[in-house]
N, C-alpha and C positions, 0 to 999 in steps of 0.2 A: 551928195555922193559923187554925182559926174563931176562938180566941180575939185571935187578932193583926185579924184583921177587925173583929170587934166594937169595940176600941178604938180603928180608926179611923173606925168611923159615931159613936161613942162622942166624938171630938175635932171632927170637921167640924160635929154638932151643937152643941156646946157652942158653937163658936166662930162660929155664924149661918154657916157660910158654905154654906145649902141648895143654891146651884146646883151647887157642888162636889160635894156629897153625893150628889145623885141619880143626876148625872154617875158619881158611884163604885157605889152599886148598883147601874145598870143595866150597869155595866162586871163587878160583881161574879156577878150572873145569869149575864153574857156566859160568865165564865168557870165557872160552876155548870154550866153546860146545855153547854160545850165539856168540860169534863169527862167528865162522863155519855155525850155522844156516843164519847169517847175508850172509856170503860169499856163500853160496848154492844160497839163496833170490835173489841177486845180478845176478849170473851167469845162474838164471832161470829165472830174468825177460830180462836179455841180450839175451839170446836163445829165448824166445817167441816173444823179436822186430826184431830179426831177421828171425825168422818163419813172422811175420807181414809182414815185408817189401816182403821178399820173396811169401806170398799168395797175395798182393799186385798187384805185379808186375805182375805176372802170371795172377791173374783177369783181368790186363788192357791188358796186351797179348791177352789174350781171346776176350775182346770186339774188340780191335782191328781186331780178324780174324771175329769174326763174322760182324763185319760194311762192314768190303769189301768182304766176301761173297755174302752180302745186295747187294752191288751194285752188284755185278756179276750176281747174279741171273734179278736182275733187267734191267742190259745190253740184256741180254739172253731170258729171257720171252717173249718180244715182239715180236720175231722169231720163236720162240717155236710155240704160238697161231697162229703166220700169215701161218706157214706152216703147221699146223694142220688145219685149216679149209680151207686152200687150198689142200691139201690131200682131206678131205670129200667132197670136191665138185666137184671134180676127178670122186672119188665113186660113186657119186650123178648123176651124167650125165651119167655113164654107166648102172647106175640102169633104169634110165627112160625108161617106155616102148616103147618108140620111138628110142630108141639106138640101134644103127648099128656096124657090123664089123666098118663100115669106123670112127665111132665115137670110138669106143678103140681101134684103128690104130692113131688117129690122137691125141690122148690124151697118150698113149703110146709111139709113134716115136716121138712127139714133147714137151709133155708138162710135164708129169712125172718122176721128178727124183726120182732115188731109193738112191743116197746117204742121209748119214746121221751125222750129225755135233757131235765132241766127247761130252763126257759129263765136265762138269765145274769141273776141279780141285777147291775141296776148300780145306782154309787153315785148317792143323789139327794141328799145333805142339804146341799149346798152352794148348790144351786140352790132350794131348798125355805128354807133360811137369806134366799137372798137376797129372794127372794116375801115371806116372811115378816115379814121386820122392814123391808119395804120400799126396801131399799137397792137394791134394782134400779131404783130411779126415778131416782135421782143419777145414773147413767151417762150416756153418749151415745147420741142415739137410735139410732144405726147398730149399735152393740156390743147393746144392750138388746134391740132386735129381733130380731138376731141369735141371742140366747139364748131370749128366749119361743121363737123360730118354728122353732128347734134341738127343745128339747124338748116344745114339743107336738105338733110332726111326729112323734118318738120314742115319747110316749107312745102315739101313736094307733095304731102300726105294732104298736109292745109289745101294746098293748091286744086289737089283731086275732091274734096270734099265739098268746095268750093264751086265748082265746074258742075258737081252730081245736083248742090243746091240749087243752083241755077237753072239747069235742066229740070228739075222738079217741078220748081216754079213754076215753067211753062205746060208741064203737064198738066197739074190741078187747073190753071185756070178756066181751061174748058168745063171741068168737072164740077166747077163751084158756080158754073157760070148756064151749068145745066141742072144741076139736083140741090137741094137744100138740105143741111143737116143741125143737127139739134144734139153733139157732143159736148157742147161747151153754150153757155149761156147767151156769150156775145154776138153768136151764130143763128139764133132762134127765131127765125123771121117769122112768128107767128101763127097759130092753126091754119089760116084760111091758104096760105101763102105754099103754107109744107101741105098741106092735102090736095092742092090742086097739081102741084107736081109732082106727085107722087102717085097721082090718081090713073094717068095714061101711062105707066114708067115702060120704056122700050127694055126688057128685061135681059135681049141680048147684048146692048151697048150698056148697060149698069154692069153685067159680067166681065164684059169687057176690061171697062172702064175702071172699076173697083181693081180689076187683080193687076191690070199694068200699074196705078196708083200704089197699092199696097208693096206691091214688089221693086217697084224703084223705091220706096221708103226703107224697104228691109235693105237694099243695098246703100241707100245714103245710112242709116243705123248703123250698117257694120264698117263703113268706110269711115265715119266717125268716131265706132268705139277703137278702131286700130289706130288712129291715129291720138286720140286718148291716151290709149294706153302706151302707145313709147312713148310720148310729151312727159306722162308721168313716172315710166322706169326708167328712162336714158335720161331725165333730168336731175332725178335723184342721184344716179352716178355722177353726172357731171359736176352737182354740186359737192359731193366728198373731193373730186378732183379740185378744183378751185379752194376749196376749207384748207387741202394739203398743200396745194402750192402757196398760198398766202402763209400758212405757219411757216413755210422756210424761209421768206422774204424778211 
């Protein structure tokens, strides 16, 4: 093709006829510079279907972790409420004014446990994909927002429940590391073991010691079940939000 051009500036020259000529290079640019235009066009709607596919793929990633978050929370919750309003009714019987040492001896040695079950790893790396390589800026601002304001609500909740766990921890350890109990099997150190510590028990430090234990529980439970519960209403939104933006793509 260049070669067949060349030999027609190669003939208009020979033959004088320059206004013809000029007439054809600037015709010839024309189609030089339409060209290239055409090739940019081209190599910019290839990069924007491969940005598609790629925000594509990452959105169903995304739905993806958040469905089986869904379920996780939803395996979890049920245990969450059962051992929180079994905690409160702990409380509840020690509060009645009919309560006896023997009654938070008996509800202490035998029936309340101070462990505490971790919290739910959920999946992030879809969303940490999407931060990452900046594909969440291609989206719509309405979906986009929707995700930042998803997950840094979530993490802040995560985060608080986190911090209450932790402090927890260090509360019990005194606790376990002064009384024995016998709630759970793997805890049963034994007759001779639970009656010798139980046998001098300092009845003001077990009061003590029981209601600050129980009551930071009741507050790690409820900081828990709130955070539960938006992971599982604002994720279910979120996921109709992604279903809709994917069906218009």
């Amino acid at each position: 093709m260049i070669k067949i051009f060349r030999n027609i500036r190669k003939n208009l020259l020979a033959e004088g006829k320059t206004s013809k000529y000029l007439k054809y290079a600037i015709g010839e640019i024309v189609l030089v510079v339409i060209g290239i235009l055409i090739a940019l066009q081209i190599n910019n709607w290839n990069e924007n279907r491969k940005t598609d596919l790629k925000i594509k793929g990452s959105l169903e990633a995304l739905r993806s972790d958040l469905i089986q978050d869904t379920l996780l929370i939803i395996e979890k919750q049920p245990f969450i409420i059962e051992q929180f309003q079994f905690n409160e009714s702990l409380r509840s019987r020690v509060a009645k004014p009919n309560a006896t040492l023997d009654t938070l001896i008996q509800i202490t040695r035998h029936q309340f446990n101070p462990n505490w079950s971790a919290q739910i790893i959920y999946n992030t790396n879809a969303y940490n994909s999407l931060n990452q390589t900046g594909l969440i800026e291609n989206l719509s601002d309405s979906l986009k927002a929707s995700i930042k304001n998803f997950y840094n609500k979530k993490s802040a909740l995560y985060g608080r429940v986190e911090q209450t766990t932790n402090d927890y921890r260090e509360k019990i350890t005194s606790y376990v590391n002064t009384y024995t109990f016998g709630s759970t099997p793997i805890h049963d150190q034994g007759k001779l073991i639970d009656s010798l510590v139980w046998k001098h028990v300092n009845p003001g430090h077990l009061a003590a010691t029981f209601q600050g234990i129980s009551n930071f529980k009741r507050i790690l439970f409820t900081e828990t079940r709130e955070e539960m519960d938006y992971s599982l209403i604002h994720s279910r939104k979120l996921l109709k939000q992604i279903n809709d933006y994917l069906k218009k793509q």
